[in-house]
Every structure is written in structure tokens, then in C-alpha cells.
C-alpha positions as CSV (number, residue, x, y, z in Angstrom):
1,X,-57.2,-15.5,91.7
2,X,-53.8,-16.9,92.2
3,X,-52.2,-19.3,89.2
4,X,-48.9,-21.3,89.6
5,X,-47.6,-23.8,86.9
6,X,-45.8,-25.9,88.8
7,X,-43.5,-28.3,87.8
8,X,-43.7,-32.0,89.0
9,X,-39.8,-32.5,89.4
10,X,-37.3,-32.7,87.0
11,X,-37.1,-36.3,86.1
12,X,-40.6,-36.1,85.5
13,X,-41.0,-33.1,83.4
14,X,-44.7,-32.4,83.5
15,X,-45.5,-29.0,84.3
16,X,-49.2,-28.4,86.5
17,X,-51.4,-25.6,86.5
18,X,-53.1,-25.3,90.2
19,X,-55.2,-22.1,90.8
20,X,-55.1,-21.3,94.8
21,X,-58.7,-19.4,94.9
22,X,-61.2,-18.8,97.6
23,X,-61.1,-18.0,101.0
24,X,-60.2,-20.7,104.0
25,X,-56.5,-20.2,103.5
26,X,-53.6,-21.7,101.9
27,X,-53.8,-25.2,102.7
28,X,-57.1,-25.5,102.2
29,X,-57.1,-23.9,98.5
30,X,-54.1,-26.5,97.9
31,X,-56.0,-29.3,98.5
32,X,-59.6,-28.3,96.6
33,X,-57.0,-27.5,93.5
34,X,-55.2,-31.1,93.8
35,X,-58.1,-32.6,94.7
36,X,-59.9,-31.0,91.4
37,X,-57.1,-32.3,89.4
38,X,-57.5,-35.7,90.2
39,X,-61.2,-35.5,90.1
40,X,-60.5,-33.4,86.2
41,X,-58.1,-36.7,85.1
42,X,-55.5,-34.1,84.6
43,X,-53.3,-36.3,87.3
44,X,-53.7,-39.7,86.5
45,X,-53.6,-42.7,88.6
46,X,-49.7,-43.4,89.5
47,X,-48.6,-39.6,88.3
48,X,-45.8,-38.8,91.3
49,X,-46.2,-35.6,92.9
50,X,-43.1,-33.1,93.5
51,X,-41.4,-33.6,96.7
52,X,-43.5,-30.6,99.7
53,X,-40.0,-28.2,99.4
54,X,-40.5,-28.5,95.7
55,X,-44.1,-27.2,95.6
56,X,-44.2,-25.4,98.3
57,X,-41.5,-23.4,96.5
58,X,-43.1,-23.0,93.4
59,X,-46.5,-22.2,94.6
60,X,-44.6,-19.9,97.4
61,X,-46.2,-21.2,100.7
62,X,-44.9,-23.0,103.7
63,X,-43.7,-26.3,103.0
64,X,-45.6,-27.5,106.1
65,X,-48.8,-26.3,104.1
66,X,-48.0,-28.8,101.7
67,X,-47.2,-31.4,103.5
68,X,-50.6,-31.2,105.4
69,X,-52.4,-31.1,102.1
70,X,-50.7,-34.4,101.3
71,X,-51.7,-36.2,104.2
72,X,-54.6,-35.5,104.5
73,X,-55.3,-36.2,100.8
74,X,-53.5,-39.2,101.8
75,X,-55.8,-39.9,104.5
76,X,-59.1,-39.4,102.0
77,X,-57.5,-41.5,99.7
78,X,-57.0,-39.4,97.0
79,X,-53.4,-40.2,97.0
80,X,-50.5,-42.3,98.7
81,X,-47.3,-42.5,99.8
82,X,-44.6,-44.8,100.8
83,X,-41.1,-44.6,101.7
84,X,-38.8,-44.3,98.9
85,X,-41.6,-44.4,95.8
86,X,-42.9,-40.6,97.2
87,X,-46.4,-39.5,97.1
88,X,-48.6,-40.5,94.0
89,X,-52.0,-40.2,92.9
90,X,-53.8,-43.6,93.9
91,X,-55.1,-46.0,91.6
92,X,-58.9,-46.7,92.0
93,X,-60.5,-49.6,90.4
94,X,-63.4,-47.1,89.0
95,X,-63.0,-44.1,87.7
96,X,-64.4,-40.8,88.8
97,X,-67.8,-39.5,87.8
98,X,-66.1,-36.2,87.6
99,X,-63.6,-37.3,85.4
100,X,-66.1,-37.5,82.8
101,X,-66.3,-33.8,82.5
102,X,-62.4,-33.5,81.2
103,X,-62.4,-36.6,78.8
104,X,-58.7,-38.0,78.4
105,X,-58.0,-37.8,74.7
106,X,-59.5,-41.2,72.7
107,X,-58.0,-42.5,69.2
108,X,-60.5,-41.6,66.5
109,X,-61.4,-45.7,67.1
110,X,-63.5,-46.3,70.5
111,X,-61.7,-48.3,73.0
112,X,-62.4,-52.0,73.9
113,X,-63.0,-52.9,70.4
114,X,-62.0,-56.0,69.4
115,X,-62.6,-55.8,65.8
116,X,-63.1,-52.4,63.4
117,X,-65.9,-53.3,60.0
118,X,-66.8,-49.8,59.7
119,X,-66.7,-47.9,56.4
120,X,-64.1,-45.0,55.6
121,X,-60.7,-46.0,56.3
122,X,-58.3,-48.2,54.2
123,X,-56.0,-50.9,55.8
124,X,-53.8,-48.8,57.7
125,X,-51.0,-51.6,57.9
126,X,-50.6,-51.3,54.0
127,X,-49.1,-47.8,53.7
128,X,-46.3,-47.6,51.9
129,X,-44.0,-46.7,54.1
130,X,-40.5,-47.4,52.1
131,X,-41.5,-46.0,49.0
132,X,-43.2,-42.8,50.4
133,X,-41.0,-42.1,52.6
134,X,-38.3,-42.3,49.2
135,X,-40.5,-39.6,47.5
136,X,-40.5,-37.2,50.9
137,X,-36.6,-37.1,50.7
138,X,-36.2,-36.7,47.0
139,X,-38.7,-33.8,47.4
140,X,-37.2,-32.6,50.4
141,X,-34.2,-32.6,48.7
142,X,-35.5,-30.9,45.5
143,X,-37.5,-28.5,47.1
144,X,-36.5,-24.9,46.2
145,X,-36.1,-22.6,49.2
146,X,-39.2,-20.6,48.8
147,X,-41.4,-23.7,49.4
148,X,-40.5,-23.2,52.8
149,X,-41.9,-19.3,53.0
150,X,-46.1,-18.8,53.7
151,X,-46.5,-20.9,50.0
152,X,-49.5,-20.0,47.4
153,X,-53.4,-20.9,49.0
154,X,-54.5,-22.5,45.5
155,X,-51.0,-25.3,46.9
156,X,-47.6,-25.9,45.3
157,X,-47.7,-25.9,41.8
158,X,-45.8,-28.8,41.4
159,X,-48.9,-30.9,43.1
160,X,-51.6,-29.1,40.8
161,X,-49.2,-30.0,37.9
162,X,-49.3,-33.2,38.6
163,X,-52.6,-33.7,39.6
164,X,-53.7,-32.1,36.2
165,X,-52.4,-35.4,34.7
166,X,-53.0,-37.9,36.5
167,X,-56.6,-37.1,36.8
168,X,-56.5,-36.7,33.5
169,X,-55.0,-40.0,32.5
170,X,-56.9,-42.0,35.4
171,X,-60.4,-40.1,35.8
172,X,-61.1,-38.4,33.1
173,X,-60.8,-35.0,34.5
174,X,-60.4,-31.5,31.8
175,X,-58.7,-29.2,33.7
176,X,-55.5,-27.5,34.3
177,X,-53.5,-26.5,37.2
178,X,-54.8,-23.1,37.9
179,X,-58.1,-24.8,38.3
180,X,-57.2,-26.9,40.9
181,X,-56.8,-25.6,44.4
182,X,-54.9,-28.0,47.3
183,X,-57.3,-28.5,50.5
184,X,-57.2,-31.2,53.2
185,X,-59.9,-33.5,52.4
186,X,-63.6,-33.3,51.5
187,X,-64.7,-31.8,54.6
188,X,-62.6,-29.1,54.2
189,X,-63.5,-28.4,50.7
190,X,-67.1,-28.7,52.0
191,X,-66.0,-25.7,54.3
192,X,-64.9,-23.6,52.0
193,X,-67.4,-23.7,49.2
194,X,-70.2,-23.5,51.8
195,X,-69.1,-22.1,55.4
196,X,-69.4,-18.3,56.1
197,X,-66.6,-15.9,54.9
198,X,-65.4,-12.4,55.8
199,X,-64.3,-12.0,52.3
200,X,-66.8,-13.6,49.9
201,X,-69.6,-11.6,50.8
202,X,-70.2,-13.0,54.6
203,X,-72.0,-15.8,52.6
204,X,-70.4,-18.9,51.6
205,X,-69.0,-19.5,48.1
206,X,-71.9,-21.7,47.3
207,X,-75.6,-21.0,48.5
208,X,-78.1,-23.6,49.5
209,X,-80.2,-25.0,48.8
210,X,-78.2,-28.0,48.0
211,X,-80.1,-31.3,46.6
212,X,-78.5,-34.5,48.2
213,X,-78.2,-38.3,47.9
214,X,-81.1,-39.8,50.4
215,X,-78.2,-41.7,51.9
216,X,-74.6,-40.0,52.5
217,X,-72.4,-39.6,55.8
218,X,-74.2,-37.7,57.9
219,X,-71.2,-35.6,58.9
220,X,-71.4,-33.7,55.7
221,X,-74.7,-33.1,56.0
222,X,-74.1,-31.5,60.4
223,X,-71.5,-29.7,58.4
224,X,-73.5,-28.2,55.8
225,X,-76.7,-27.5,58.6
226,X,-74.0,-26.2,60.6
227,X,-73.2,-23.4,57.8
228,X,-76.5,-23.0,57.5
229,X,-77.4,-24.4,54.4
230,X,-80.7,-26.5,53.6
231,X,-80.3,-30.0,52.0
232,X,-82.8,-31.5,50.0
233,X,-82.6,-35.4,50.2
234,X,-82.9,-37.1,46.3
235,X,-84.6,-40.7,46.5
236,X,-82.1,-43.2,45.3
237,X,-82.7,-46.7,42.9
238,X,-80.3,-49.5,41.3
239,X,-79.0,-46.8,39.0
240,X,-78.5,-43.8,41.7
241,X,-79.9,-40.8,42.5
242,X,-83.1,-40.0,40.8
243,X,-81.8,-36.2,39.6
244,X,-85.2,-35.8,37.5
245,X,-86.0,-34.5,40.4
246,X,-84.2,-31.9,40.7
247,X,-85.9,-28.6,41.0
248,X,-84.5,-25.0,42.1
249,X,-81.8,-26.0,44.3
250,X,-78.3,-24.0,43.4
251,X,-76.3,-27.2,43.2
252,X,-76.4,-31.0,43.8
253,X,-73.7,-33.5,45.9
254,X,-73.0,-36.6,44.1
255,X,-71.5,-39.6,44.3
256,X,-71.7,-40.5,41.1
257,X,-68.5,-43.2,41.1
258,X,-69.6,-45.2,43.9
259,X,-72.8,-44.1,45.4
260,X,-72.3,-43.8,49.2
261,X,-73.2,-46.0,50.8
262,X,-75.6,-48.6,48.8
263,X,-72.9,-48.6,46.0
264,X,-73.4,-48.7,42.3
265,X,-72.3,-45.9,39.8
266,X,-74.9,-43.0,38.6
267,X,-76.5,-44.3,35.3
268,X,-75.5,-42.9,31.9
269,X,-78.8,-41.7,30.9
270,X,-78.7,-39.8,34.4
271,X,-75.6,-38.1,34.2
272,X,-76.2,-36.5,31.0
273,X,-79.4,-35.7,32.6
274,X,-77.8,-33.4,35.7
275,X,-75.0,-31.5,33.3
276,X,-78.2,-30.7,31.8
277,X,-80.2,-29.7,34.6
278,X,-77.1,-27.5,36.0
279,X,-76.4,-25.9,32.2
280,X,-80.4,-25.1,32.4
281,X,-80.1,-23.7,35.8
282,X,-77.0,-22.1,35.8
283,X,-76.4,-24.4,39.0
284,X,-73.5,-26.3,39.8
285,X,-72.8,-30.1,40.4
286,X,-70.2,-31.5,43.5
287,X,-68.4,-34.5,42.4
288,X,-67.5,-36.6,45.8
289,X,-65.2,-38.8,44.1
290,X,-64.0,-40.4,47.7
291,X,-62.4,-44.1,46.0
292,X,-63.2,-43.7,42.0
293,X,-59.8,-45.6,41.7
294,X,-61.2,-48.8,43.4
295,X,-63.1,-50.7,41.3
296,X,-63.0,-54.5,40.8
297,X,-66.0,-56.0,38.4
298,X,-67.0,-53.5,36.2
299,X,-65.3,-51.1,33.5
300,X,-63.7,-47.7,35.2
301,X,-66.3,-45.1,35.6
302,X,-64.8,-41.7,34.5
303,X,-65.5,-38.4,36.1
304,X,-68.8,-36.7,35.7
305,X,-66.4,-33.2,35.8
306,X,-65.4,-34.8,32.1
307,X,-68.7,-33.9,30.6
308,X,-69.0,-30.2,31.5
309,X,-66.0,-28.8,33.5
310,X,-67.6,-25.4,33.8
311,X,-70.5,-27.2,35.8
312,X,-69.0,-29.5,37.8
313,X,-66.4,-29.1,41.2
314,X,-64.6,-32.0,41.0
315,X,-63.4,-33.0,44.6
316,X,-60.8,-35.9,45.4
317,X,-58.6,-36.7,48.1
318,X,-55.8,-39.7,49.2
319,X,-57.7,-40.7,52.4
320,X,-58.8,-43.6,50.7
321,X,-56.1,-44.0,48.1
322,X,-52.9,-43.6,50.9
323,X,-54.3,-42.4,54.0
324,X,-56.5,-40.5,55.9
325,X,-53.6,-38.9,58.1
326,X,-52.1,-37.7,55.6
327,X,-54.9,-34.7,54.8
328,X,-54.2,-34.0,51.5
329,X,-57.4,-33.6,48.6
330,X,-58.1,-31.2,45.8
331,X,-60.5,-29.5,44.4
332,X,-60.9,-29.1,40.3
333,X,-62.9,-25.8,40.0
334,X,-64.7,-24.2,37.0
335,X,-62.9,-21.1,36.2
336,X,-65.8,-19.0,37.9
337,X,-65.5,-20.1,41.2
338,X,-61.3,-20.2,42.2
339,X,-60.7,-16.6,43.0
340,X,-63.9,-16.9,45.1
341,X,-62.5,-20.3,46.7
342,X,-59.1,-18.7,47.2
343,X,-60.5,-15.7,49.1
344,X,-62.3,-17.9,51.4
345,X,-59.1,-20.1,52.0
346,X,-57.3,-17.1,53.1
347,X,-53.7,-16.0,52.8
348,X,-52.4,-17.2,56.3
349,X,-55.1,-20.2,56.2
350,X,-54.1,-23.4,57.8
351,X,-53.0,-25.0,54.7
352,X,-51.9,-28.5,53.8
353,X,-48.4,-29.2,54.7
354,X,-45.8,-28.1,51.5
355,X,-43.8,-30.7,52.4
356,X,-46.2,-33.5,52.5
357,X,-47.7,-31.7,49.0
358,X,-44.0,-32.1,47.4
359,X,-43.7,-35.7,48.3
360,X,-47.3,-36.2,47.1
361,X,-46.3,-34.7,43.4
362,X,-43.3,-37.1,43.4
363,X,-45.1,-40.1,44.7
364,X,-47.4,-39.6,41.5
365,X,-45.0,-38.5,38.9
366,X,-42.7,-41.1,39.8
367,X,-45.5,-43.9,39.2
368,X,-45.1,-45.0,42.6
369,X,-48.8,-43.9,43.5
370,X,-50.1,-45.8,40.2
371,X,-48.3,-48.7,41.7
372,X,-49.8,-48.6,44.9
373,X,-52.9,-47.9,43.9
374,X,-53.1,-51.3,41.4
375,X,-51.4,-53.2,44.4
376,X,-54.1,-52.2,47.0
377,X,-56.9,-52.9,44.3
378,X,-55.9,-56.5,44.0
379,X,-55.5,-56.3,48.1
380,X,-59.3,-54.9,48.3
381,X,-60.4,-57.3,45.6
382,X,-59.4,-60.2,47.5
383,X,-60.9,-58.8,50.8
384,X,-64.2,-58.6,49.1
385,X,-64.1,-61.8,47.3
386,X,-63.7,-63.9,51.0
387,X,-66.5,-61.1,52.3
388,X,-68.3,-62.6,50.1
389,X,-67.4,-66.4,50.2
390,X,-67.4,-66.5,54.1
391,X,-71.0,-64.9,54.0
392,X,-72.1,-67.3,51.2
393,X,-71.1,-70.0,53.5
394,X,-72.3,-68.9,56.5
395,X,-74.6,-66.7,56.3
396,X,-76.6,-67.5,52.7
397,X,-79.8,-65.8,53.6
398,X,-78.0,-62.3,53.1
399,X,-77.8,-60.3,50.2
400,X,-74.4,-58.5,49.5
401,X,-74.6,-55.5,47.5
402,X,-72.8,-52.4,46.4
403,X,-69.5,-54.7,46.3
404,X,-68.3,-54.0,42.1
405,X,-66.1,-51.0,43.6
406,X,-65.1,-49.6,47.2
407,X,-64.1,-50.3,50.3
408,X,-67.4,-51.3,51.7
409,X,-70.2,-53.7,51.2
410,X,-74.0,-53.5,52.0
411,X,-75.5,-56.6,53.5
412,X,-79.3,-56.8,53.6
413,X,-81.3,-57.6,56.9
414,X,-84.1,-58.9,57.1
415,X,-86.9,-56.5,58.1
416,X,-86.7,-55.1,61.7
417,X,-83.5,-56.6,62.4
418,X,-80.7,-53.8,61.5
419,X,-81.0,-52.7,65.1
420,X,-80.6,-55.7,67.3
421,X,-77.7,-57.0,65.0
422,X,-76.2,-53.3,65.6
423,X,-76.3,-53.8,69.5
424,X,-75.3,-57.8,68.7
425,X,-72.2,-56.7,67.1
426,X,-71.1,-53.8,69.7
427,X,-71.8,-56.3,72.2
428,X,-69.4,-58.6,70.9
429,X,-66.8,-55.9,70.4
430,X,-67.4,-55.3,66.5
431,X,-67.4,-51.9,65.0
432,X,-70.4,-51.5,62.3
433,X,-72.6,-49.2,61.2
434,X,-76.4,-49.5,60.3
435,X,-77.5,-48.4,56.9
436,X,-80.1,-46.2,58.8
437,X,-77.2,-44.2,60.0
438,X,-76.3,-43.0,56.7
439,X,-80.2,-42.0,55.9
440,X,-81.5,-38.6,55.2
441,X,-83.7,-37.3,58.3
442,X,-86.0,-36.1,55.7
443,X,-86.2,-38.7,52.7
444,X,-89.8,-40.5,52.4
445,X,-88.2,-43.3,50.3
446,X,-88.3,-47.2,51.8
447,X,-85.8,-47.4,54.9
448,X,-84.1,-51.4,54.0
449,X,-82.7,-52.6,56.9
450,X,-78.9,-53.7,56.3
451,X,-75.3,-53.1,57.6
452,X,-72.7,-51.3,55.9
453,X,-69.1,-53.2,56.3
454,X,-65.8,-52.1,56.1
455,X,-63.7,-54.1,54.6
456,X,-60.5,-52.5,54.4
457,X,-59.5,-51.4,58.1
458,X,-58.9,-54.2,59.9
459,X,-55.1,-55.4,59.3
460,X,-54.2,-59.0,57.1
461,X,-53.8,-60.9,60.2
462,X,-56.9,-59.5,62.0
463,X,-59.3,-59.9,58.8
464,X,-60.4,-63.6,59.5
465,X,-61.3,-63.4,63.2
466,X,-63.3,-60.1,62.0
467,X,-65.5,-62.1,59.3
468,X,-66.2,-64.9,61.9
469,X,-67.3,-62.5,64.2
470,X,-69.1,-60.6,61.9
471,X,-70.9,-64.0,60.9
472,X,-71.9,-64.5,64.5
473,X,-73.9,-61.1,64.8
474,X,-76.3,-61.8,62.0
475,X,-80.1,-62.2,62.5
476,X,-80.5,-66.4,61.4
477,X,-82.6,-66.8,58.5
């Protein structure tokens, strides 16, 4: 098999790879391999082709052999040509079936979308730009040079210090910064504590069983089946997860803040209950504290890590706070478990960037994350509140719930309708999600019908036009 990378002229700077396989000669292999790369969508309608002495002397065949294989591509309509533009690949009004096999590369948002309600992601256009961008110079500018060498797994110490205290201060976290090891966002801290490892005993960190809430993303739970460990759904009411019944499972995943997605903190009587169920066990509770710091009609909720560090892994992360881009979160272990977490991380593991680590430590001690987090909660607070007024005004019939803290609201459908307001609402171009989404293949509790809505994504200017659309999707009552 013959490879070339060939490059499609200067002023273009794109290199190709072709392969020239097969038998039936030159020109013939030329034109299956351009013909596959327009089929693959890796030349693109209106991509100009290198001049035939240009690829013919790159590949190393007669430049008549590539000027044949134009023309008669040309002729099949694969591509065209005109005098002084070159030859180009043509435009077709519908793509390829082919192309479908070599997807072009989508933004994590589907395309055509005219306005984004679904849950996970803050308001994008509120980043503070100027006054992170302040803390990434001053730490770039503090930064001693042996940040820049292969760094520590557990993350710069300068973060965990300063993690230690704000969490501390804000959540109600006991811990210190040996305890606290630097990942890049819940998923990844799933990974470690659960997926397989070389080092830890070709088992994960954790072991399942592993009791869950009834309703959570499902991504976590495809990542946990994909490491091979069992979840066991836990039936959920107005005060959370029912943990009584919890049973011989090694640990529990909570979301004790915020439940995700119905909303509402885990009652008092029930946290004491699993620190209690974990000290009897000797098992170990996951705190998925994903926006603890939002929170708008009810007194702060502090960390369940608060009431028995040594039984609790406390897990956090800025995706909600700043932004999911930037891929920073933590993890506040008991002591047992961070020399087993740092041997799964590894000591040439993809890590967190230092840099962005150092600018998150002085975006915090600075106060500048304190102010942007009391800034965006008055932001998200108002979002809510015309949620909740343009529903109310529009739309009386449905119930909002889960809307004292978060980023997302649940609004109750009437029974059998969660469905055909799903396809209403993808229809018209708005992003959604059904509460059945977020539902535990195997629970046996009551399956509501209801929407779960982001409120934060969509941008200042975008938000109205979202909530009338959003208005226009829902069953009538």
C-alpha cells in the first residue's frame, strides 16, 4: 500500500493523506482515493485542489495521470473547475450518505438549535473574562519555575491550600490540603475512584456495588457500568433519597445539596442517618456537590463531608461556578483513600493544567471568585424568578419545582405528556430534556412526567425568546 501526504498548495496549507492501493493502475487508484475523500467529508465542498504538476509531484506520477483523474471527476461531478478559480470540490445541495461514516466535528450543542433550556451549563456569556484573565497573569507571573516541570498528581499546592479554606469558610468542609487531590471534573474523579487500575490492584479504588439516587445523569451511571460496577437505584421523596434503605452496598452517590434533578436538599434526620449507615458499614459516602454555592430561598446547606470526614469523598468542581471549559474540580478524600487515588492518577497522568490551577488559587484567595460567585447568584436568581413569573402567566396549570437552589427547574406535565412536549420542543428548535431521561433503568418508584429546564445557558439577550418558546411547547391544561 502506497501513502502520500500531499500538500494542497502553499497558500492553502492543508496537508492530504491519499492511499494509492489496488490494482487498475495509477490513475485509477487516484481517483477511488479523491473520490473516497470527498465521499469521507475530509475535502469539503469549495476545498481547492493543488494544481496536476503539484500532485503529480508529490504523489510521484505523471502529471497527465492527474489531470485525467480531474476530469473525469469533473465529468462525475465530484468536482469542478474553471478558468482562473482552479479545480475545487463541488458543492452539492445534499450531503453524502457516506459522509456519515466520518462525522465532521459538532460543538458539544447540536446544530440548528434555535434555543438551548437544557440542564448543566452556566450562562457562558457571563465569564469573567477581565478579572480572570487578571489572576492568570499575576499567577503566571508568580509562578516559581518548577511549576512548569511534570508538577505533583495530588495538584499544586497552592490550589489545595486554598481550596482547604474556602471550602472551609463557604461549605463547611474539614479537611486539609494533603487531603485534597486536583482532578478535572466529576467524571474524572468518578474514573479514578472506580475505573480499573494497573496499580491499585487491577480493581478500582472503590468497589461496587454502589447505591444511587433513582434519578441522576445517566452519564455517570454508563460510566460506572462501563467500569463494571453495579448501581443500585434509592427511591427518592420531598426530602431525598430514602437511604434507610440502604443495605450491603460499599458506598452511596449523593446529591445531598441539590438533589439532581428533582431539586431539594437531603433531610437532616437523613444525613445523620447515612454517616451512620457508612460508620456501621465501614462503607463510604460520594458527595456530588455540582452547584452547593447556588442557592436562592432557603438557608445554605453545608457539606455532608462536615459530619464525618473519614466517611465521606467530598467532590466539587467550577463547571458550574466559572465554567465547564475550564476542567478544573477536586476531590476532599478521607485519609485512607489518597495514596490509593494518587496511584491510580498516575505520575505522567493527563493532569489539569498548572497554569489554569495557579490562576484558580488566585482567583479565590484574591476574593475575586467570592465575588463572582455572589454576582451570578443574583444573575441566576433573577433567571428563575421570570421562569417562574412567565410560566405563572402563561402556562398556570404547571407546577415548578426544585427551584430554591441551582441552575435548573422541574416543571410537571401532566400525565402521558413528557413525550410529545419533548418532540414539541425539538421541533421548534428548543433544547430540553425529559425528566425520564435522568431515571434509573431499574427504580420501581412512580415515573412523573415533567421537563427539566435550564435556566442558565442561554445568553441575557437570548433568555426571553427562550421562555416564550418554551411556553409554546407545553401540553394546554
Amino acid at each position: 500500500m502506497a501513502e502520500s501526504w500531499v500538500n494542497l498548495a502553499e497558500r492553502i496549507g492543508v496537508d492530504l493523506h491519499l492511499e494509492l492501493p489496488g490494482p487498475g493502475g495509477r490513475r485509477a487508484a487516484l481517483i477511488r482515493a479523491l473520490r473516497e475523500a470527498v465521499r469521507s467529508g475530509r475535502l469539503a465542498p469549495g476545498t481547492r485542489l493543488p494544481p496536476y504538476r503539484s500532485l503529480a509531484a508529490d504523489l510521484g506520477v505523471a502529471r497527465n495521470t492527474v489531470a485525467d483523474a480531474y476530469a473525469e471527476l469533473v465529468a462525475e461531478g465530484w468536482l469542478t473547475a474553471r478558468q482562473g478559480s482552479g479545480t475545487q470540490v463541488a458543492e452539492r445541495a445534499q450531503p453524502l450518505r457516506h459522509a456519515e461514516r466520518v462525522p465532521k466535528k459538532a460543538p458539544p450543542r447540536a446544530r440548528g438549535l434555535r434555543h438551548d433550556l437544557r440542564q448543566g451549563t452556566p450562562d457562558a456569556s457571563a465569564f469573567p473574562r477581565a478579572a480572570w484573565s487578571a489572576a492568570y497573569r499575576r499567577a503566571l507571573q508568580a509562578a516559581p519555575n518548577e511549576a512548569f516541570g511534570p508538577g505533583d498528581p495530588a495538584g499544586r499546592r497552592e490550589l489545595r491550600e486554598a481550596l482547604t479554606e474556602y471550602l472551609a469558610r463557604a461549605r463547611g468542609v474539614r479537611t486539609e490540603p494533603d487531603r485534597i487531590v486536583i482532578c478535572s471534573g466529576f467524571a474524572h474523579a468518578l474514573r479514578l475512584l472506580f475505573g480499573p487500575s494497573t496499580v491499585v490492584g487491577g480493581g478500582g479504588v472503590l468497589r461496587g456495588p454502589l447505591a444511587v439516587e433513582a434519578y441522576g445523569l445517566d452519564f455517570h451511571r454508563g460510566l460506572l457500568a462501563a467500569a463494571g460496577v453495579r448501581t443500585v437505584p434509592l427511591p427518592l421523596d420531598e426530602h431525598g433519597a430514602r437511604v434507610a434503605g440502604l443495605e450491603r452496598e460499599r458506598a452511596v452517590l449523593l446529591t445531598p445539596a441539590h438533589q439532581f434533578p428533582t431539586g431539594g436538599p437531603l433531610h437532616p434526620e437523613r444525613r445523620a442517618a447515612v454517616i451512620d449507615w457508612a460508620r456501621a458499614r465501614g462503607a463510604v459516602v460520594l458527595e456530588d456537590d455540582y452547584d452547593g454555592e447556588f442557592r436562592y430561598d432557603r438557608r445554605p446547606v453545608g457539606a455532608l463531608q462536615g459530619l464525618d470526614p473519614e466517611r465521606v469523598i467530598h467532590i466539587g468542581s467550577v463547571s458550574k461556578s466559572l465554567s465547564p471549559a475550564l476542567r478544573l474540580g477536586w476531590m476532599v478524600l478521607p485519609e485512607r483513600y489518597v495514596g490509593p487515588v494518587l496511584a491510580a492518577k498516575g505520575e505522567r497522568e493527563g493532569w489539569a493544567s498548572v497554569l489554569d490551577q495557579l490562576a484558580l488559587a488566585d482567583f479565590v484567595v484574591s476574593g475575586s471568585y467570592d465575588r463572582h460567585v455572589r454576582r451570578m447568584r443574583q444573575h441566576y436568581r433573577r433567571r428563575r424568578d421570570r421562569l417562574v413569573a412567565v410560566l405563572a402567566a402563561h402556562a398556570p396549570h404547571i407546577e415548578v419545582t426544585g427551584i430554591a437552589a441551582g441552575l435548573h427547574a422541574v416543571l410537571r406535565l401532566p400525565s402521558g405528556t413528557e413525550r410529545s412536549a419533548v418532540k414539541a420542543a425539538a421541533w421548534q428548535g428548543v433544547a430540553l430534556d425529559g425528566l425520564a431521561a435522568f431515571r434509573h433503568p431499574e427504580t420501581e418508584m412512580p415515573a412523573p412526567d415533567g421537563l427539566v429546564v435550564g435556566y442558565a445557558t442561554p445568553s441575557e439577550h437570548a433568555y426571553g425568546a427562550a421562555l416564550e418558546a418554551l411556553c409554546g411547547v407545553l401540553p394546554p391544561g
